[in-house]
ChimeraX commands (.cxc) that place a marker at each C-alpha (Angstrom):
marker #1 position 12.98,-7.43,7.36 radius 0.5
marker #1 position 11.07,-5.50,4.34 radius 0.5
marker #1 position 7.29,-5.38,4.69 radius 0.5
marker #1 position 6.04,-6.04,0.93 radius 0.5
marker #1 position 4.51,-3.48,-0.47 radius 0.5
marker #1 position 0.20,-3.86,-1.80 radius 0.5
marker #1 position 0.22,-4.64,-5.37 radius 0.5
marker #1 position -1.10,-1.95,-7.61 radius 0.5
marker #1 position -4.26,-3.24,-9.05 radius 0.5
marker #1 position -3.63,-2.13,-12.25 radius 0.5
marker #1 position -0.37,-1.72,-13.87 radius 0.5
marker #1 position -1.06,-0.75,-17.33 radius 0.5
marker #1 position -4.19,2.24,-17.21 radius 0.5
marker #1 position -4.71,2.48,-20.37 radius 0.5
marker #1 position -5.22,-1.71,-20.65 radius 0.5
marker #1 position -8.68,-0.25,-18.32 radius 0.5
marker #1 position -10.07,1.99,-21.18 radius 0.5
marker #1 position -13.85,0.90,-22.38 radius 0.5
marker #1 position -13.49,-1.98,-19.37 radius 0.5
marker #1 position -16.27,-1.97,-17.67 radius 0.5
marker #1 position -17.00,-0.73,-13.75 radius 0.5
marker #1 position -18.03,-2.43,-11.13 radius 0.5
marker #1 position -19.18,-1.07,-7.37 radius 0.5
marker #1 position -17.98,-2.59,-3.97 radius 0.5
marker #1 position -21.30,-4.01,-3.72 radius 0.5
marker #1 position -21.73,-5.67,-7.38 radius 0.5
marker #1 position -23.41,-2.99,-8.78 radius 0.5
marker #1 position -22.55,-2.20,-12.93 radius 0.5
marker #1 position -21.43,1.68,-12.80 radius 0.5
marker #1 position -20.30,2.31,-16.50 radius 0.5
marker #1 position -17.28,2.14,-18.59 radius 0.5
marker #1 position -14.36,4.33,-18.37 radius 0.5
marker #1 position -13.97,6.64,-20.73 radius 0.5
marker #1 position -10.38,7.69,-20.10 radius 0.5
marker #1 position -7.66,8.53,-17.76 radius 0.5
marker #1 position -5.69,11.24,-16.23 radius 0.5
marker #1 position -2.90,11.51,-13.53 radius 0.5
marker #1 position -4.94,10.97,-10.53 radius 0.5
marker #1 position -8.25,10.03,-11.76 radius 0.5
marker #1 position -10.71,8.16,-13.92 radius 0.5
marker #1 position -13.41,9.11,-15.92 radius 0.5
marker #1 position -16.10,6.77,-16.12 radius 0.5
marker #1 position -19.30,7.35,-18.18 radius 0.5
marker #1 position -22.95,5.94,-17.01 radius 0.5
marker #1 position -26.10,5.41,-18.64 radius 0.5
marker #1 position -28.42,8.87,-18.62 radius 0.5
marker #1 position -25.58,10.18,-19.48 radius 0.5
marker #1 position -23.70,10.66,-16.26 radius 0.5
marker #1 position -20.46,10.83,-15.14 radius 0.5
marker #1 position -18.26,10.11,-12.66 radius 0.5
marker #1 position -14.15,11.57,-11.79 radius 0.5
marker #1 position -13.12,8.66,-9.50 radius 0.5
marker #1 position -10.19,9.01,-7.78 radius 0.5
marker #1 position -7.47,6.13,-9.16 radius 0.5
marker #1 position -6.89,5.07,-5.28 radius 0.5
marker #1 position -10.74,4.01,-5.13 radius 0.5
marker #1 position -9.54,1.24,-7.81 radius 0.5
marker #1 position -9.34,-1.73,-5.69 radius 0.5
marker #1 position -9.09,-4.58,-8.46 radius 0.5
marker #1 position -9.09,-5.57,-11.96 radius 0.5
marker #1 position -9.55,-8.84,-13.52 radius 0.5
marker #1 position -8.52,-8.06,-17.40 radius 0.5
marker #1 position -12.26,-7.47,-18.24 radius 0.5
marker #1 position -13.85,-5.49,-15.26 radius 0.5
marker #1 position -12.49,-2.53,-13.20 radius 0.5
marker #1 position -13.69,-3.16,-9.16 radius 0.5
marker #1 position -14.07,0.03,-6.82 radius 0.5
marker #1 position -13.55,0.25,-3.20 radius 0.5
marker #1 position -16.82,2.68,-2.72 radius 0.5
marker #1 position -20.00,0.97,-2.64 radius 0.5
marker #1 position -22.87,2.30,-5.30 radius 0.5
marker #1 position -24.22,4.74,-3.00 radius 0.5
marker #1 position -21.16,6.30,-2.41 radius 0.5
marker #1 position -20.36,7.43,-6.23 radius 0.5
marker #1 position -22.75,10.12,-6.13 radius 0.5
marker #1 position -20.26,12.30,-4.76 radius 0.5
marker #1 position -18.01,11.90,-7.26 radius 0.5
marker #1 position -20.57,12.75,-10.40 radius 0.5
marker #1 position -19.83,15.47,-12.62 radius 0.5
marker #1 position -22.68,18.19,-12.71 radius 0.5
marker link #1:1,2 radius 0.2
marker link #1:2,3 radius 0.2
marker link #1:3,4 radius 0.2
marker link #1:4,5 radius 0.2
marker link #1:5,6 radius 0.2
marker link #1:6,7 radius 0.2
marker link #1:7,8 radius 0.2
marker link #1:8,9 radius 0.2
marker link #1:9,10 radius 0.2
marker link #1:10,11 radius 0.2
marker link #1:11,12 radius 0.2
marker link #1:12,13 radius 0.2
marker link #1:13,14 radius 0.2
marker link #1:14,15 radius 0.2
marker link #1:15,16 radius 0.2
marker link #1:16,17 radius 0.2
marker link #1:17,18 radius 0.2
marker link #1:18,19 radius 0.2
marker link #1:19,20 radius 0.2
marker link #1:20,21 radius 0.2
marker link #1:21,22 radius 0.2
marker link #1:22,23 radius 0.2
marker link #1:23,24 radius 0.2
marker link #1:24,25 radius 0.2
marker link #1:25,26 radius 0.2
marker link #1:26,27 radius 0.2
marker link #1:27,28 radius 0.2
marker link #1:28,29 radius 0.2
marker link #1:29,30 radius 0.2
marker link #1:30,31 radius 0.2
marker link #1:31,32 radius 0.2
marker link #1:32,33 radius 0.2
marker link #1:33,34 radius 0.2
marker link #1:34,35 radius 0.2
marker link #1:35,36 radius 0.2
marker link #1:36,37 radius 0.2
marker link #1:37,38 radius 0.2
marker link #1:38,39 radius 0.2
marker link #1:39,40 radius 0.2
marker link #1:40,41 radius 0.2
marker link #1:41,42 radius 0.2
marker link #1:42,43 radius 0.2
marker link #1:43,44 radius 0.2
marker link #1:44,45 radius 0.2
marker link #1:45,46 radius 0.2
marker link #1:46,47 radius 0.2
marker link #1:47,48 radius 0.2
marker link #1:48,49 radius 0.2
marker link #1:49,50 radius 0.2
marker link #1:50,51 radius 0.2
marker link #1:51,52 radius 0.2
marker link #1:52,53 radius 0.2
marker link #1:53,54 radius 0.2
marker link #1:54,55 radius 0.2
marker link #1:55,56 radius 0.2
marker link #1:56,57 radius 0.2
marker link #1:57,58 radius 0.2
marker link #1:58,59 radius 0.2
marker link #1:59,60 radius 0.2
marker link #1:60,61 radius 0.2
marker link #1:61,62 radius 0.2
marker link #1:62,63 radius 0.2
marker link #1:63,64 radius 0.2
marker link #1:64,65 radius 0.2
marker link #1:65,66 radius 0.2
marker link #1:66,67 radius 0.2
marker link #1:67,68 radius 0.2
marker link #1:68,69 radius 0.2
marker link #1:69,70 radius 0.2
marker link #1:70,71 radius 0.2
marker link #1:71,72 radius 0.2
marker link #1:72,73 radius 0.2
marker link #1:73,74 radius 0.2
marker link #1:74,75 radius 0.2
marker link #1:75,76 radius 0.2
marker link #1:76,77 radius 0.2
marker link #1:77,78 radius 0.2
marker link #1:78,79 radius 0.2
marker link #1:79,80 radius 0.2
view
């Protein structure tokens, strides 16, 4: 017997361009700004940003991306 594999949350990445982000913990993070093979960029107000890894995706609903890391935890993925 085959164990199913987890659906991907998102199928399409580029259908997640300009969506907005949201943290574990409900908190609004940004929008993304684009994509790339293993990673998304997502821009902030005060003009931060953030290079989240794609597995840290844990949903998407067709208007708002949903991360796995609570707000907190993001600051280790802003860009300097």
């Amino acid at each position: 017997m085959q164990k199913a594999l987890p659906e991907e949350p998102v199928l399409n990445w580029n259908s997640v361009i300009h969506k907005n982000v949201r943290t574990k913990d409900g908190e609004a993070l940004g929008y993304i700004a684009s994509e790339h093979k293993g990673f998304i960029l997502i821009l902030a107000s005060g003009f931060r940003e953030y290079k989240i890894p794609k597995p840290h995706v844990e949903a998407f609903d067709g208007s708002q991306v949903f991360l796995d890391l609570e707000f907190g935890e993001v600051s280790r993925y802003k860009i300097d």
